[in-house]
C-alpha positions as CSV (number, residue, x, y, z in Angstrom):
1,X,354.4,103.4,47.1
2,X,351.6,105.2,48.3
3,X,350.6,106.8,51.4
4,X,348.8,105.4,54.4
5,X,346.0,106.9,53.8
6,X,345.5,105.4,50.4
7,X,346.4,101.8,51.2
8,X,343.4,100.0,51.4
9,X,342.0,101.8,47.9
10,X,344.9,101.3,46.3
11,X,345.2,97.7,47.2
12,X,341.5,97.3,45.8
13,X,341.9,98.6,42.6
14,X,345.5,96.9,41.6
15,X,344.0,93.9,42.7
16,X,341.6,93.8,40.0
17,X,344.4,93.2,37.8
18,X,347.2,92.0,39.3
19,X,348.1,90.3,42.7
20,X,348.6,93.2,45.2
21,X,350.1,93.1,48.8
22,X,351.8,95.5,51.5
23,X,355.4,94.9,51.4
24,X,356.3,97.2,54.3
25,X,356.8,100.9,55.2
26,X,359.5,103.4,54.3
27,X,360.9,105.0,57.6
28,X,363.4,107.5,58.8
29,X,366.7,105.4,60.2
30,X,370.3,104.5,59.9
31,X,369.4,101.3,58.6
32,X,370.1,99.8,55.2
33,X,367.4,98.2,52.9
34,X,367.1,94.2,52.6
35,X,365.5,92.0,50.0
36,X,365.3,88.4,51.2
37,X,363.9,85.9,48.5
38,X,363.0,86.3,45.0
39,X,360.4,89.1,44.2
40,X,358.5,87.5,41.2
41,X,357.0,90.9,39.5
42,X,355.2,89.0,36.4
């Protein structure tokens, strides 16, 4: 996690190494957290 600001630089440098994406954004709510699918970390 990292914020906004940072995203895109971040993004560049992980993806010299490793496949890197934006999964989504952390925000204030009543809702719960949901994973749908398989997350394949290596």
């Amino acid at each position: 996690m990292v914020a906004p600001e940072d995203k895109e630089s971040m993004i560049k440098h992980i993806s010299k190494f490793y496949e890197c994406y934006e999964m989504g954004q952390i925000v204030t709510g009543e809702e719960k957290v949901v994973l749908e699918g398989k997350l394949n970390w290596l």
